[in-house]
N, CA, C and O atoms as CSV, one atom per row, in Angstrom:
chain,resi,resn,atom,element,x,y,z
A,1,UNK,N,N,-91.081,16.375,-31.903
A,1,UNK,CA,C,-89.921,17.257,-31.781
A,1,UNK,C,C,-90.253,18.384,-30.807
A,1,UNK,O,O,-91.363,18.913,-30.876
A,2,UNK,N,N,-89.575,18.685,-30.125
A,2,UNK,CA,C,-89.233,20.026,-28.905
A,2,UNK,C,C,-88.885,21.431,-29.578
A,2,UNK,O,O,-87.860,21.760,-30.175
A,3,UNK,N,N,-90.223,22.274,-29.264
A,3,UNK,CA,C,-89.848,23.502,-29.965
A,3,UNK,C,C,-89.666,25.080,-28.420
A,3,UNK,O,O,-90.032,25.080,-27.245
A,4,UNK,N,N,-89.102,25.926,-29.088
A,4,UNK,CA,C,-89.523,26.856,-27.928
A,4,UNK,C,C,-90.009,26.851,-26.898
A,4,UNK,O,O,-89.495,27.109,-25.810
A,5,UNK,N,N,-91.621,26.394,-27.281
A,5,UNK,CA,C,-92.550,26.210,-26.211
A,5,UNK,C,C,-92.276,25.341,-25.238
A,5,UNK,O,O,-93.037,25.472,-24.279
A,6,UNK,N,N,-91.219,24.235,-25.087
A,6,UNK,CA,C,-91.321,23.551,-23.984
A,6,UNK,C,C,-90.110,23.970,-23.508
A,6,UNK,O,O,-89.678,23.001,-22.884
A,7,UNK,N,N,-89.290,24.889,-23.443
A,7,UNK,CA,C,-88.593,25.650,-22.530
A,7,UNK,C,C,-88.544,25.307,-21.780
A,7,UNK,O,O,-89.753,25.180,-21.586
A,8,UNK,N,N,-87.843,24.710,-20.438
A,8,UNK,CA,C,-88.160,24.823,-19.063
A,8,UNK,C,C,-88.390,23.543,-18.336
A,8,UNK,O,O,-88.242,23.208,-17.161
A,9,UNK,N,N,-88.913,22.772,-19.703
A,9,UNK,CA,C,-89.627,21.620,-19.554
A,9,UNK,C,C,-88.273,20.614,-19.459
A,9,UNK,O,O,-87.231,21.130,-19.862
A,10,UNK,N,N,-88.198,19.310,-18.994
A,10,UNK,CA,C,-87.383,18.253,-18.825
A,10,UNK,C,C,-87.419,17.153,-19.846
A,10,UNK,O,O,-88.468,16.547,-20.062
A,11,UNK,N,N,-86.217,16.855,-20.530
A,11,UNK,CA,C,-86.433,16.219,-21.577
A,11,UNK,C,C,-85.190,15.475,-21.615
A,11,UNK,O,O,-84.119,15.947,-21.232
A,12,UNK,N,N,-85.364,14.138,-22.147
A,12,UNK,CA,C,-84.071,13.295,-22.735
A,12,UNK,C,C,-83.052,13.418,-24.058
A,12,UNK,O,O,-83.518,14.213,-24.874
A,13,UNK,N,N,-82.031,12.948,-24.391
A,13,UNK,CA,C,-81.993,13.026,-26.049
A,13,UNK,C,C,-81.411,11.463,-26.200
A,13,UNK,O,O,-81.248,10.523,-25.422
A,14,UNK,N,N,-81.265,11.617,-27.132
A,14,UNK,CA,C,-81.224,10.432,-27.825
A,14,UNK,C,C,-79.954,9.256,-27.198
A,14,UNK,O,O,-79.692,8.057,-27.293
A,15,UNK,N,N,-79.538,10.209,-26.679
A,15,UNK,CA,C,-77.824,9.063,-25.690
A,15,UNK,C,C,-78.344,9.349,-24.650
A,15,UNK,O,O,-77.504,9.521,-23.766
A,16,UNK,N,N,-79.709,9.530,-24.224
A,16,UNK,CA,C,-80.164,9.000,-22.742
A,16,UNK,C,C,-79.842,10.075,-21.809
A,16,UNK,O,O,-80.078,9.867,-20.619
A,17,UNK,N,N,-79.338,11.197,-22.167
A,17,UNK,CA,C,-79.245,12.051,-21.183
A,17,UNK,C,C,-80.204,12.857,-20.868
A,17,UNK,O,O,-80.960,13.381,-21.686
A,18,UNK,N,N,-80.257,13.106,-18.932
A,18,UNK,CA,C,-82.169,13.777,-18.966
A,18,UNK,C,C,-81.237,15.231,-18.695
A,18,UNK,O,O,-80.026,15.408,-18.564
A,19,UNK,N,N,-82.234,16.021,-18.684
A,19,UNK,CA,C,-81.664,17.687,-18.513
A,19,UNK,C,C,-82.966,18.200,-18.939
A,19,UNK,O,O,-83.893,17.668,-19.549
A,20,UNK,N,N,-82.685,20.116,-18.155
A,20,UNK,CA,C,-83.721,20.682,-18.930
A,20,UNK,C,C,-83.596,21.415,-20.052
A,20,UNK,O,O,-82.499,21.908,-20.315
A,21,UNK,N,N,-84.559,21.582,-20.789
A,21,UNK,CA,C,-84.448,22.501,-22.364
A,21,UNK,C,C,-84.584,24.135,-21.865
A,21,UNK,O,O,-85.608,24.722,-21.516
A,22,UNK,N,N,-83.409,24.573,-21.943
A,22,UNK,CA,C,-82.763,26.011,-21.940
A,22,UNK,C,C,-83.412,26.641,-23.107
A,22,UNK,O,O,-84.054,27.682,-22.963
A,23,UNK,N,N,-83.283,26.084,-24.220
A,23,UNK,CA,C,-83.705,27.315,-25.574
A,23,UNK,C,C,-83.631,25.959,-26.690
A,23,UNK,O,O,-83.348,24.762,-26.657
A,24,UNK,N,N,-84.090,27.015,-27.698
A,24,UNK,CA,C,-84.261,25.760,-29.077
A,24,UNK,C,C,-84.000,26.832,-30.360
A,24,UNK,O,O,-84.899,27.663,-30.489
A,25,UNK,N,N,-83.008,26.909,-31.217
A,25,UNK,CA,C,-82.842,28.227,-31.921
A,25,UNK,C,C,-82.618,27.505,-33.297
A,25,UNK,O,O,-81.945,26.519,-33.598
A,26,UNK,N,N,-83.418,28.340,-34.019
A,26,UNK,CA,C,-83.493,27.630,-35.605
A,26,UNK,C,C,-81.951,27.700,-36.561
A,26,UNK,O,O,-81.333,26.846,-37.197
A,27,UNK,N,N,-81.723,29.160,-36.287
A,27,UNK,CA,C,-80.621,29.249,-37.387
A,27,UNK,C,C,-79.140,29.547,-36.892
A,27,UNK,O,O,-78.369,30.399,-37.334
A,28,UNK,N,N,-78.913,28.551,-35.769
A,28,UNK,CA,C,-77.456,28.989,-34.669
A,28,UNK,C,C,-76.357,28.557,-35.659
A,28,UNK,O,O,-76.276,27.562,-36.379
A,29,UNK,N,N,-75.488,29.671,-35.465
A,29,UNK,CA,C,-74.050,29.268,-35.905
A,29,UNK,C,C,-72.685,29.541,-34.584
A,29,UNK,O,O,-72.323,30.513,-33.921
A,30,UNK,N,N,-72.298,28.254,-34.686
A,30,UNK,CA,C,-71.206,27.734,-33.510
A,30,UNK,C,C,-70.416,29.436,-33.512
A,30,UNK,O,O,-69.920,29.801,-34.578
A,31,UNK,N,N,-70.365,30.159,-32.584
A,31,UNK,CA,C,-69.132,30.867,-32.369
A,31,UNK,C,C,-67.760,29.979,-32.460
A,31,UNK,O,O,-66.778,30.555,-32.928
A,32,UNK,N,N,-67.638,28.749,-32.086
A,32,UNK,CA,C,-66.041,28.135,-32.008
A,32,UNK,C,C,-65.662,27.850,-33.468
A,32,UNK,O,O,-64.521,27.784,-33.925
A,33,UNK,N,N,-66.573,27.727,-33.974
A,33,UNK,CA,C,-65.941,27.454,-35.541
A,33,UNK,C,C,-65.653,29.185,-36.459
A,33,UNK,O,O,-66.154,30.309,-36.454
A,34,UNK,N,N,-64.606,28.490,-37.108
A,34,UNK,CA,C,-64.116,29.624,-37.763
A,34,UNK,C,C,-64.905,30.436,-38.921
A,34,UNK,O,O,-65.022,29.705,-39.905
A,35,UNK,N,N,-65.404,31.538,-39.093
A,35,UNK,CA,C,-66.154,32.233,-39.775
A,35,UNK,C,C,-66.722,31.959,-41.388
A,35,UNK,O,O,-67.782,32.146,-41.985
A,36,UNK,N,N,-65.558,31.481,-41.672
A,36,UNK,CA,C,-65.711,30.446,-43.247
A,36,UNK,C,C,-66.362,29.252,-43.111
A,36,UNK,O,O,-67.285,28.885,-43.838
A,37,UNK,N,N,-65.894,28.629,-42.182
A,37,UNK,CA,C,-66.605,27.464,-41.701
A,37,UNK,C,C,-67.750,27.237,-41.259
A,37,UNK,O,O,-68.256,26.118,-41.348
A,38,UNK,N,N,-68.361,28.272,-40.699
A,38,UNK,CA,C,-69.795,28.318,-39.802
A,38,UNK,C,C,-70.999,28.189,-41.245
A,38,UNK,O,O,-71.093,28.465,-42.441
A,39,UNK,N,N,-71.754,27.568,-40.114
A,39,UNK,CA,C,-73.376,26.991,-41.113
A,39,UNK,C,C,-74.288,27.001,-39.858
A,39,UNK,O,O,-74.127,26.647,-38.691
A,40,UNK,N,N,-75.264,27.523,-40.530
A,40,UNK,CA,C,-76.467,27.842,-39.704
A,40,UNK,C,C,-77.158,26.052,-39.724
A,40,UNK,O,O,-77.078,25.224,-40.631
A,41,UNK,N,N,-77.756,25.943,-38.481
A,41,UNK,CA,C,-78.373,24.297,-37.751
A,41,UNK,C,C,-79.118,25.057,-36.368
A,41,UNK,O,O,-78.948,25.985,-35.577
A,42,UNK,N,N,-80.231,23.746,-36.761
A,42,UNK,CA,C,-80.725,23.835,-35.405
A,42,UNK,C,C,-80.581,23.399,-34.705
A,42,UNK,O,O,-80.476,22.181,-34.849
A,43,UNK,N,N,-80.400,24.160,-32.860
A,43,UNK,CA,C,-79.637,23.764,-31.958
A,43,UNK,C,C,-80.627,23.461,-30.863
A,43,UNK,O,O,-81.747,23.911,-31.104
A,44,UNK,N,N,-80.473,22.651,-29.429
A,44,UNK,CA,C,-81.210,22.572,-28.708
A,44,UNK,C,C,-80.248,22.721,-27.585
A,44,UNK,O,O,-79.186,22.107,-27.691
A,45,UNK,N,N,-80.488,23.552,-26.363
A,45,UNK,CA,C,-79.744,24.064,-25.668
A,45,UNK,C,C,-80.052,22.987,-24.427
A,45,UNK,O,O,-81.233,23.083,-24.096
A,46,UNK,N,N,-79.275,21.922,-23.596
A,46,UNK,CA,C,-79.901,21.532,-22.618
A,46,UNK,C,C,-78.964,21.833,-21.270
A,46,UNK,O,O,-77.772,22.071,-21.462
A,47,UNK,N,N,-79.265,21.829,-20.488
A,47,UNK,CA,C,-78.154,21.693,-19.130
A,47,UNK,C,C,-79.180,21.003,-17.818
A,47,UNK,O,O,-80.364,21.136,-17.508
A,48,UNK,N,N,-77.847,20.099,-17.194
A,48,UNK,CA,C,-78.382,19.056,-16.728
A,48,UNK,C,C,-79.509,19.021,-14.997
A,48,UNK,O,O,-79.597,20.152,-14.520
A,49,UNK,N,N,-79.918,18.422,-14.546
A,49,UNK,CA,C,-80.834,19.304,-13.954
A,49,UNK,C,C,-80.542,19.975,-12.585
A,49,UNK,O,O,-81.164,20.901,-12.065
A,50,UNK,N,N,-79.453,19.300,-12.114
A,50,UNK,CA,C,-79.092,19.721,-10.993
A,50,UNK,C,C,-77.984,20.730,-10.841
A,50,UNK,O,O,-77.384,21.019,-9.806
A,51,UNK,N,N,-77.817,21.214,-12.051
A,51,UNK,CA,C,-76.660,21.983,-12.683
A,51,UNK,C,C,-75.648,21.342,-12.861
A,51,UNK,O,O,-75.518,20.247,-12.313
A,52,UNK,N,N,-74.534,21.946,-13.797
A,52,UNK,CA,C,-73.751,21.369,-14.385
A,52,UNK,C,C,-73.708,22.231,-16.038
A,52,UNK,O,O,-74.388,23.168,-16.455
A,53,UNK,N,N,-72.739,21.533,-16.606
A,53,UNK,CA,C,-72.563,21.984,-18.118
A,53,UNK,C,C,-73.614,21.912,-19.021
A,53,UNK,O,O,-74.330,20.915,-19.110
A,54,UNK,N,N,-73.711,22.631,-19.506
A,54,UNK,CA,C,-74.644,22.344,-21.269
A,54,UNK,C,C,-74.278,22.015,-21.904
A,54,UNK,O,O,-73.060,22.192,-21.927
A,55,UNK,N,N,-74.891,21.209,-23.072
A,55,UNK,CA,C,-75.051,20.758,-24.237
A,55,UNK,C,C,-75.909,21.026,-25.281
A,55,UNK,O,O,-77.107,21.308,-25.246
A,56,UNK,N,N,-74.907,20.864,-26.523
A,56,UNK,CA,C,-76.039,21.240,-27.733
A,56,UNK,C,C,-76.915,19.624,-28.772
A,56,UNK,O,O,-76.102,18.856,-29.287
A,57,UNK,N,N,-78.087,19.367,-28.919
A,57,UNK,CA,C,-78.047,18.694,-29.818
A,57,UNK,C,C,-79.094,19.471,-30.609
A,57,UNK,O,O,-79.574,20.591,-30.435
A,58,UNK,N,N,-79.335,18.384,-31.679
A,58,UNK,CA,C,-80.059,18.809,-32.561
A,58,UNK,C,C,-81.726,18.396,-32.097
A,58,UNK,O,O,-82.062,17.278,-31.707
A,59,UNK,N,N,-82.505,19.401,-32.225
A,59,UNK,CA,C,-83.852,19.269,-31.602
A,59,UNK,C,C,-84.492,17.851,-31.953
A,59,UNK,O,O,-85.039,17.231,-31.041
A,60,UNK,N,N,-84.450,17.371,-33.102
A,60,UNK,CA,C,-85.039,15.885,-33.308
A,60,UNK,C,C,-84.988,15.088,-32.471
A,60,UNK,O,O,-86.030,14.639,-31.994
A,61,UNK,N,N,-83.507,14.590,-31.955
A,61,UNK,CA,C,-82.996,14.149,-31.159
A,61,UNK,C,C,-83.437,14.097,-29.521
A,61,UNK,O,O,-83.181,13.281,-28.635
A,62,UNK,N,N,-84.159,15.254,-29.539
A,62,UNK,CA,C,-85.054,15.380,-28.065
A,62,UNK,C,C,-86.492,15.006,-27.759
A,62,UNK,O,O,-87.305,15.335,-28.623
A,63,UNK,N,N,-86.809,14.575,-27.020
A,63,UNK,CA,C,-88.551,14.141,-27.029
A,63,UNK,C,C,-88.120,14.966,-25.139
A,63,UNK,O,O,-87.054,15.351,-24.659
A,64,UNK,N,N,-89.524,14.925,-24.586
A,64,UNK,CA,C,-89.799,15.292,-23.165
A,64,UNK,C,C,-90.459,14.438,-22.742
A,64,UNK,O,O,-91.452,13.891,-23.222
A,65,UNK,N,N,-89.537,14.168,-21.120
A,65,UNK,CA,C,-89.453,12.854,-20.237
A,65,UNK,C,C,-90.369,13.532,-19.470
A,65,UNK,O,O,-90.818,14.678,-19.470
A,66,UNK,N,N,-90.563,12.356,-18.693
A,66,UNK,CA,C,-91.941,12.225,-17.119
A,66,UNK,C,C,-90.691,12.969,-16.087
A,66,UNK,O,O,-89.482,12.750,-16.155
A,67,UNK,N,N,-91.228,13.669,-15.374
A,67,UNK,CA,C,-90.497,13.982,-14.150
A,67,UNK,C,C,-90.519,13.058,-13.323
A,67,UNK,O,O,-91.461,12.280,-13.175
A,68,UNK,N,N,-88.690,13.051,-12.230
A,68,UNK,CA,C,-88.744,11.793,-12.012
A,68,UNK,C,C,-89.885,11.545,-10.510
A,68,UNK,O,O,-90.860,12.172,-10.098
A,69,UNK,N,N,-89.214,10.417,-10.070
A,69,UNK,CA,C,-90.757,10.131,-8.662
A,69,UNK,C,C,-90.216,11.211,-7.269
A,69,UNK,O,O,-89.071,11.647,-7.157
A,70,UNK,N,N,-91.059,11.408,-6.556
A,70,UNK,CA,C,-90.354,12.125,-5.781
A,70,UNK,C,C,-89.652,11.819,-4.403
A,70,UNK,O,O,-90.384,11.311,-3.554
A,71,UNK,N,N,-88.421,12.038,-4.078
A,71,UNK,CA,C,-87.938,11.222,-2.789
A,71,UNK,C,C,-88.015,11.500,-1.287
A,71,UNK,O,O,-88.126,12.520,-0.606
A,72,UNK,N,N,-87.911,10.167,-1.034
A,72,UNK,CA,C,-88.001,11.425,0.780
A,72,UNK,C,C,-90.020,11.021,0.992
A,72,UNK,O,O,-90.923,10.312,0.549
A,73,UNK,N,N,-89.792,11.816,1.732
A,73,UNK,CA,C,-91.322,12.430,1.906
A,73,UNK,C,C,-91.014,12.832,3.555
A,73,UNK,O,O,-89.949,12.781,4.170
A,74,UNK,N,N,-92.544,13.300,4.070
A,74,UNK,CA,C,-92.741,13.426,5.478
A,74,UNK,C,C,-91.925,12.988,6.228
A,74,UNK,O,O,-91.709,11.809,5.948
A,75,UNK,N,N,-90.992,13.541,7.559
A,75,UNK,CA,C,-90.759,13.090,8.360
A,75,UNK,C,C,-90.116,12.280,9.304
A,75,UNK,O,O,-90.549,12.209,10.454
């Protein structure tokens, strides 16, 4: 499982999407849900690598991928 510490780091989740890990917060409660409704879960913050939107899953759900190969080169 992906905690804090790999921040920064590049990681998949479980529906295959790669992105990097923004934050990892133990006791988040959704602002969109209504105040009665809200329950504290742990969240994993990702957004995708070339930018784009974020997503939340649940940290289990994440392991950290190989960076990919690099393209191009020299010249």
């Amino acid at each position: 499982m992906i905690t804090p510490d790999h921040v920064g780091k590049r990681v998949r989740d479980s529906a295959g999407r790669v992105g990097i890990l923004r934050d990892v917060i133990a006791d988040y409660e959704d602002p969109a849900e209504l105040p009665g409704e809200r329950r504290k879960r742990s969240v994993a913050f990702l957004r995708p690598e070339h930018g784009g939107r974020e997503w939340l899953v649940p940290p289990d759900s994440v392991a950290l991928t190989a960076a990919p190969p690099p393209t191009g080169g020299p010249g």
